[in-house]
N, C-alpha and C positions, 0 to 999 in steps of 0.2 A: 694878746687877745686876737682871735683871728675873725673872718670877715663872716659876714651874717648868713645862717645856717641856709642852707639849698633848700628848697618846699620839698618834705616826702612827698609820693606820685599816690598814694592812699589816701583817702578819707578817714580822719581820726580824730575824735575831740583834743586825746594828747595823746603827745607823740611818745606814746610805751609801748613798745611790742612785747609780749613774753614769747622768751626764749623756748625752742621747741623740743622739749625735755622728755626724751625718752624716758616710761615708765613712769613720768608726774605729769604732761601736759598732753591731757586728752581732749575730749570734745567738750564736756563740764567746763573746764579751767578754761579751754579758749574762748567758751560761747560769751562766758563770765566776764571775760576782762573786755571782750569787743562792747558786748551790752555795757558795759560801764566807763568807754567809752576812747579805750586802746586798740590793739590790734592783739587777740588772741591767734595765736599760733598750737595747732596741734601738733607732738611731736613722736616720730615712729626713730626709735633708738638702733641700739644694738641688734635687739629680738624684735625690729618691725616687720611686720608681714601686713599680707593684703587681708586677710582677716580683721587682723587688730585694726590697720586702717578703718575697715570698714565698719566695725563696731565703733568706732569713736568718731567716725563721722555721723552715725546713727542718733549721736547723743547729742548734734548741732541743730537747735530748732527751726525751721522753716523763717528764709528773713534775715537770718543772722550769718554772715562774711566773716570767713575765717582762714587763716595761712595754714600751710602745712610745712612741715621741716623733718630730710631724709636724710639718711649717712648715704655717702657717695657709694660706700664698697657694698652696703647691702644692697642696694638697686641694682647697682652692676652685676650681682650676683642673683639677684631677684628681680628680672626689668618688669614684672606684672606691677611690681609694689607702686614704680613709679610711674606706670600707665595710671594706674588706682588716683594716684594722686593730681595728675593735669587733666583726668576724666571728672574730678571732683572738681574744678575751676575757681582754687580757691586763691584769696587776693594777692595773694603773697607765695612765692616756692625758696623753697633754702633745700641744698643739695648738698650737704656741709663735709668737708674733711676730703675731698679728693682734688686732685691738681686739674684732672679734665673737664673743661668748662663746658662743655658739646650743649651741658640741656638746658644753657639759657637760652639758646634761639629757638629749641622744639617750644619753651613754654612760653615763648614771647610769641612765637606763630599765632596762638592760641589765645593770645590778650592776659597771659598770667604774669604779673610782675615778679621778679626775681629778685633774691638778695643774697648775695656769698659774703663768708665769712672769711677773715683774711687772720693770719696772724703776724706777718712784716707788710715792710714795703714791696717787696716783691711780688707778696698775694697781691696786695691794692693794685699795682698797677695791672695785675692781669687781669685784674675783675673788673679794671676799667676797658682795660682794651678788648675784655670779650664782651661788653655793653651789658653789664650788671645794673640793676635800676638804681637798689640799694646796694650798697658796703656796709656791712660789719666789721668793725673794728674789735677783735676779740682779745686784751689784752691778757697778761698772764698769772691777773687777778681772778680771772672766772674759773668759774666750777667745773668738772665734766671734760670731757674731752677736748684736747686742742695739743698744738705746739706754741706753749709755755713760754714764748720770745723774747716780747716788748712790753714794758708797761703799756697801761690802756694809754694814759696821756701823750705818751709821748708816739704812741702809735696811733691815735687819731691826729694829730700833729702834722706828720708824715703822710699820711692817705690826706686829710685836705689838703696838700701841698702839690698832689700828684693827679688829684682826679676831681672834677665840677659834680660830681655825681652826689645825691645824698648820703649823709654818714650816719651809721648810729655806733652808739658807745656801748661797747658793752665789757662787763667787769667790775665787781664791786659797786656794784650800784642800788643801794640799799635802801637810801635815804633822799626825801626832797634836795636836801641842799648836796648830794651827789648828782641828781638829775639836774638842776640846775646849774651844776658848776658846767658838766657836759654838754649843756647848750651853750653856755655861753662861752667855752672853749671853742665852738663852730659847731659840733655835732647838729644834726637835725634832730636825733630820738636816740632814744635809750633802748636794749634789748636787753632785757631782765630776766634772770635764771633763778640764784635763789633765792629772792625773797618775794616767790611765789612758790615754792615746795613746800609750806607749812600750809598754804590755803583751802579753803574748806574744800573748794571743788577739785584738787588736785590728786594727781592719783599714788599718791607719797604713801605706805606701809603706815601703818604705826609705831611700829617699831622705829624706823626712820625717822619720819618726825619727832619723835621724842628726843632721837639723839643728836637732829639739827637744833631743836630748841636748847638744847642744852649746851652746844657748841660754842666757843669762842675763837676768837679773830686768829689764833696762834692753833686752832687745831685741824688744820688739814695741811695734806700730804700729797705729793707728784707720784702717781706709781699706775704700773700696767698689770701688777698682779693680779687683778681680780678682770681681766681680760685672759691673762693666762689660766685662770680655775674654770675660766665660763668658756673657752675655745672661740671667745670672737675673735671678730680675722679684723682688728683694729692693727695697722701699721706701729713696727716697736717704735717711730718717733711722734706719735701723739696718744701721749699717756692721760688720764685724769685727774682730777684734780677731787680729791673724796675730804672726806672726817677720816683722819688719823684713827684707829682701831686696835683693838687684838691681834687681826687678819693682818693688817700690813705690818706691824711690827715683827709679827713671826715667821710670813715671807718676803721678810723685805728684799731678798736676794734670788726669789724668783720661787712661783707656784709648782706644787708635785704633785703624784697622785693623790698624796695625802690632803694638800690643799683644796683639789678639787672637791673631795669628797666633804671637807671642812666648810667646802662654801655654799656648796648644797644644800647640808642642813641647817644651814645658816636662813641661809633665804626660806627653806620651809617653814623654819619657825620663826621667822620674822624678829631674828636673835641680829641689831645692829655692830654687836662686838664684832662680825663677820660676814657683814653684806657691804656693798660696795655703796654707797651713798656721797652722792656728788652735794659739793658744795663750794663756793667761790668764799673770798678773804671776805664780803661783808657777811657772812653767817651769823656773825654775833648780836646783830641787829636784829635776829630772828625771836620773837619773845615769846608769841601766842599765835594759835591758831586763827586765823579770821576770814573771811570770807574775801573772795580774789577780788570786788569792789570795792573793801577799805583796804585790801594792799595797796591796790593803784591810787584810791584816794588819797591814800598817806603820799606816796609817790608823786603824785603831780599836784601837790598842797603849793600856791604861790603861782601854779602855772597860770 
């Protein structure tokens, strides 16, 4: 048992954040889960731009405190995206998936608390020593992109071992009595991916959702193919973690023109055999659609 969790630096009835989920966690899903009494996070992906920011900040009502959460390499490629983002002065910034820590002090200048995502101990300690508020513990139970390392346990383990800083758990985390095992391991909070992708306010396809409801614990897959079809400039060592498909089984050995073109009209028609749909090892706990306040209620049941 390790020693009693650190205060998150946030205001939150419970300590759930959702995870900032490109192409599912917009301003709806974030306003949602804060009003009900978490930490919603809006999430600009792959394809974020200062557009899409700016329309799903549009949909955060006046009053209501919300995080935002960036990929490192499209900022650096796009720095308007992450002006957009510390100009919005939202509670929380995650900059996820890049080694250069530089923009936790532009957003701390600015009174915006930061939180990095770590995948060993080697991230933890640097996200200590670059004065991260929050740690993420992302272990290689979760959905969506990352490098795939350490279990979540035993990687939360190791980061409170390394650093006073608050921790959150994140990976498979589906269920109350996963939330609770996570604090009472030391965690502070939880950051929750998918079982928030089926939520009414989320911005999950149809198609996709059908095929997370449908999903079991034994059906997703490690693969960067469908980074190779789409030409994101994701690093070949953080691949995602999807629903096992048509798609990945036919390039499992790498996407070609032919794939490309497979995956286009895949996403056109909202056809899941051949769209990339991220999802972490508690998928199966995914049953029905509901509304992103009885996600988290079910979530922090006991809290």
């Amino acid at each position: 048992m390790s020693s009693p969790a650190r205060a998150l630096p946030f205001d939150a009835r419970f300590a759930i954040v959702n995870a900032p989920m490109g192409g599912v966690a917009g301003g709806a899903l974030a306003s949602a889960v804060t009003r009900a009494g978490g930490l919603g996070m809006i999430g600009q992906g792959s394809a974020g731009s200062v557009a899409s920011l700016t329309a799903q900040l549009a949909l955060v009502p006046e009053g209501v405190r919300v995080g935002i959460g960036v990929v490192d390499w499209v900022v650096r490629r796009d720095p308007a995206l992450l002006e957009l983002a510390l100009d919005a002065d939202p509670v929380l910034l995650s900059v996820g998936f890049g080694d250069e820590l530089d923009w936790i002090r532009r957003a701390q200048d600015r009174g915006i608390l930061t939180a990095v995502q770590v995948f060993d101990g080697e991230g933890a300690r640097a996200a200590d020593a670059a004065g991260a508020d929050v740690i993420v513990v992302r272990g290689r139970e979760a959905g969506g992109h990352g490098r795939h390392l350490v279990d979540r346990d035993a990687l939360l383990d190791e980061t409170l071992s390394v650093t006073d800083r608050p921790v959150l758990a994140a990976g498979a985390i589906a269920t109350a009595a996963d939330v609770r095992a996570a604090l009472d391991r030391g965690a502070s909070g939880v950051w929750v991916g998918t079982a928030f992708t089926t939520a009414v306010e989320a911005l999950s396809s149809r198609g996709s959702r059908a095929a997370l409801l449908a999903a079991g614990p034994d059906d997703t897959v490690l693969t960067s193919v469908f980074d190779q079809a789409a030409g994101w400039g994701w690093p070949s060592d953080i691949p995602e973690r999807v629903l096992a498909n048509a798609f990945t089984a036919r390039w499992a050995s790498g996407a070609s023109p032919v794939a490309r073109a497979e995956f286009a009209a895949a996403g056109a028609h909202d056809d899941p055999r051949g769209m990339s749909v991220n999802a972490g090892l508690g998928v199966g706990h995914l049953t029905e659609e509901l509304p992103a306040a009885d996600v988290l209620g079910a979530l922090a049941a006991g809290l």
